[in-house]
GUBAPA-155408 format. One record per residue (C-alpha): residue in one letter; y, z, x; residue number from 0. Coordinates in Angstrom, 3 decimals. Layout:
ATOM   res         py         pz         px     n
ATOM     a          Y          Z          X   NUM
...
% end
This chain:
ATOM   res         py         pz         px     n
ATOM     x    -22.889   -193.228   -136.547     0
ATOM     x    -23.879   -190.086   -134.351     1
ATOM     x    -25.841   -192.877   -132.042     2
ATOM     x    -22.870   -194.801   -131.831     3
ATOM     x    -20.387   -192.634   -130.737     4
ATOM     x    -22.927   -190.855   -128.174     5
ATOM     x    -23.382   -194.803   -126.764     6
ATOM     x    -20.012   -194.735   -126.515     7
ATOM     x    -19.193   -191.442   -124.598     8
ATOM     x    -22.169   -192.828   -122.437     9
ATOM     x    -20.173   -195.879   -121.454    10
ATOM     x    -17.214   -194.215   -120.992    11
ATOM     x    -18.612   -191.731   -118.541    12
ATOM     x    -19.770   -194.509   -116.593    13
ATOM     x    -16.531   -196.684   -116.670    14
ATOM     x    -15.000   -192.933   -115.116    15
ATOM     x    -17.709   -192.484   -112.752    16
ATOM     x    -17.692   -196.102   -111.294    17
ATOM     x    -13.723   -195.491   -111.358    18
ATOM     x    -13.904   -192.491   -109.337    19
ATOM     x    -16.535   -193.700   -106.547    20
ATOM     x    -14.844   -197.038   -105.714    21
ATOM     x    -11.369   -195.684   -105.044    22
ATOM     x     -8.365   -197.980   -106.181    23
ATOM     x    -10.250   -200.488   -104.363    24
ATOM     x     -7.687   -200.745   -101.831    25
ATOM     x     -8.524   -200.871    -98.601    26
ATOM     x     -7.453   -197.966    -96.497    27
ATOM     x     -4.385   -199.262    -93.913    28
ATOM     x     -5.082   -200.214    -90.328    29
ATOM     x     -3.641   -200.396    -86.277    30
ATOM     x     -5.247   -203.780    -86.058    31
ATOM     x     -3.968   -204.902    -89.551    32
ATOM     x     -0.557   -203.656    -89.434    33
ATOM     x     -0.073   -204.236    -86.070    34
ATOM     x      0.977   -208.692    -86.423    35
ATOM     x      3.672   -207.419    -88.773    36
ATOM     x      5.582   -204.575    -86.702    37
ATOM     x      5.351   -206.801    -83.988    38
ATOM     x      7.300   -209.227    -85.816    39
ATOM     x      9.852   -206.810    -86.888    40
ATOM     x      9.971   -204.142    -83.875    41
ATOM     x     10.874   -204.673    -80.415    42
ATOM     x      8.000   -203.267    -78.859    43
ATOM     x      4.992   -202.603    -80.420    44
ATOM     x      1.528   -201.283    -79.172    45
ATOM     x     -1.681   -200.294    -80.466    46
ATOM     x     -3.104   -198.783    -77.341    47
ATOM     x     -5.014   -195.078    -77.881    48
ATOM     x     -3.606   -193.493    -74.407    49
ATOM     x      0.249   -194.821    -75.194    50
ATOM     x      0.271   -194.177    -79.092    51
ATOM     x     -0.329   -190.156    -78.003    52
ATOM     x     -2.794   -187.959    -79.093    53
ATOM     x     -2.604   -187.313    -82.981    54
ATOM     x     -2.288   -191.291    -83.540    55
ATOM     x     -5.088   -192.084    -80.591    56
ATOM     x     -7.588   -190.283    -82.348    57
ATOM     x     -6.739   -191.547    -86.117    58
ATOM     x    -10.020   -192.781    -87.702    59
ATOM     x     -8.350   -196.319    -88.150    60
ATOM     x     -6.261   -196.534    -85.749    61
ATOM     x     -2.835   -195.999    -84.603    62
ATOM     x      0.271   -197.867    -83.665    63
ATOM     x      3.877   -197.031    -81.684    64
ATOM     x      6.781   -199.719    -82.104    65
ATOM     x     10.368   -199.230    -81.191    66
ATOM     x     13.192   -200.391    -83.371    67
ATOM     x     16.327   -202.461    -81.894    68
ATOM     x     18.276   -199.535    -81.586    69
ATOM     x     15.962   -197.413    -79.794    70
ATOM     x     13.999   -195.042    -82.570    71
ATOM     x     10.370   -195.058    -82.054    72
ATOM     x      7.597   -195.079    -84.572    73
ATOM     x      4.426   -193.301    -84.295    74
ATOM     x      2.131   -194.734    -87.146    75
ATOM     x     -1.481   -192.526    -87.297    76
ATOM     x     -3.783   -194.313    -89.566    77
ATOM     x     -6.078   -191.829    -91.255    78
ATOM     x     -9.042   -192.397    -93.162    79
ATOM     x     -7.780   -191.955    -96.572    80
ATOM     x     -5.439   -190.305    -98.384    81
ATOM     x     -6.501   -186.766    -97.999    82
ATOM     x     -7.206   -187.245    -94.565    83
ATOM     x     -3.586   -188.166    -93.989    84
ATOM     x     -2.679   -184.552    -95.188    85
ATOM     x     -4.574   -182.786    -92.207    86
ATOM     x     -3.438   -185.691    -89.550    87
ATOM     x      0.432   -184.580    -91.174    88
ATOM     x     -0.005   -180.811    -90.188    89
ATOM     x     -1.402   -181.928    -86.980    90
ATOM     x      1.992   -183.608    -86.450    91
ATOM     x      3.602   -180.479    -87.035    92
ATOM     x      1.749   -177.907    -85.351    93
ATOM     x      2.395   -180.179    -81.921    94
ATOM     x      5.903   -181.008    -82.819    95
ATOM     x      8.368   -179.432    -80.304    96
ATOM     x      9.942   -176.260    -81.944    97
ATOM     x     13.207   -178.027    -81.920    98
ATOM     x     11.802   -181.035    -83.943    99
ATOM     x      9.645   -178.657    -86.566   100
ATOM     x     12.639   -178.140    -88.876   101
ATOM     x     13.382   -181.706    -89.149   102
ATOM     x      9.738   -182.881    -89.869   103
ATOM     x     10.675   -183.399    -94.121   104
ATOM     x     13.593   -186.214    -92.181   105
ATOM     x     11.609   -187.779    -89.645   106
ATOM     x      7.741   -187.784    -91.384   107
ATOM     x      6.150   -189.607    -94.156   108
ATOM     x      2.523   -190.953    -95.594   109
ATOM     x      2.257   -193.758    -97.399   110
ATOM     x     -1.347   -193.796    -98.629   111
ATOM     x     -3.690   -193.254    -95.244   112
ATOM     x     -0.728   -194.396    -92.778   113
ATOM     x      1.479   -190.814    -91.496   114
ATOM     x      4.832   -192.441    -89.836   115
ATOM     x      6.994   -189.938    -87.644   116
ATOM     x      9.938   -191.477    -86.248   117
ATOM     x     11.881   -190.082    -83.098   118
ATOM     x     15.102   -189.744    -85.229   119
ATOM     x     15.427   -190.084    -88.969   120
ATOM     x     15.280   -193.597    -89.838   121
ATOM     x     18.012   -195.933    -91.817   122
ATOM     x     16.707   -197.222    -94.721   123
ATOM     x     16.380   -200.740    -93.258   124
ATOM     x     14.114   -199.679    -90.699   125
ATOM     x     11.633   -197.368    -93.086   126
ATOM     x     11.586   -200.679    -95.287   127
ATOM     x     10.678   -202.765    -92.469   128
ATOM     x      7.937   -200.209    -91.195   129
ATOM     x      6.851   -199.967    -95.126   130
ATOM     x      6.098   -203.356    -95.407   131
ATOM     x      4.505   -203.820    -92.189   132
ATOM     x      1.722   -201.132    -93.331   133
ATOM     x     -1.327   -203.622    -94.084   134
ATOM     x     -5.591   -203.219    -93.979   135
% end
């Protein structure tokens, strides 16, 4: 009985450890991937490091600007995970102008790897849109 239940602890250590090294699985979200979809949805969308700026340019997958119908852009850094996207969200507001800084909570969110900061705060068509647009 005292063999079984160590057998068993065994296994489940090793269903935990496989859990833990593989992630969710999910593949972390990309410029290139994303970037179809926002096109389809945004007015103008690029993926080009010099005209995304600086936090975004240097994201370790990527990042991607688009501009909405009425005129709020979308800055879209893609991190390299999850935790990642914490340090590229406090780079956003260190370089934020002081008059942006107290609005950061409105205009800044993560979803998974992907940080968005919009110009203004969006509606809640437009952070939708930008949502679903978020692919590997």
């Amino acid at each position: 009985m005292a063999r079984r239940v160590t057998l068993y602890a065994l296994l489940g250590a090793l269903v935990l450890a496989a859990a833990g090294c593989g992630g969710s699985g999910t593949k972390p979200y990309t410029a290139k991937g994303s970037a179809a979809c926002f096109a389809k949805s945004f007015t103008h969308v690029t993926t080009d490091p010099v005209k995304v700026g600086f936090i975004a340019g240097f994201a370790d997958n990527g990042g991607l600007r688009a501009t909405t119908s009425t005129g709020n852009v979308l800055t879209v850094a893609f991190a390299g995970d999850a935790t990642s996207a914490l340090s590229t969200e406090q780079a956003f507001r260190n370089h934020a102008p002081a008059r942006l800084r107290p609005r950061m909570n409105d205009i800044m969110e993560s979803q998974g790897n992907a940080v968005l900061v919009w110009t203004v705060s969006p509606t809640p068509t437009q952070l939708a849109a930008a949502e679903g647009c978020l692919h590997s």
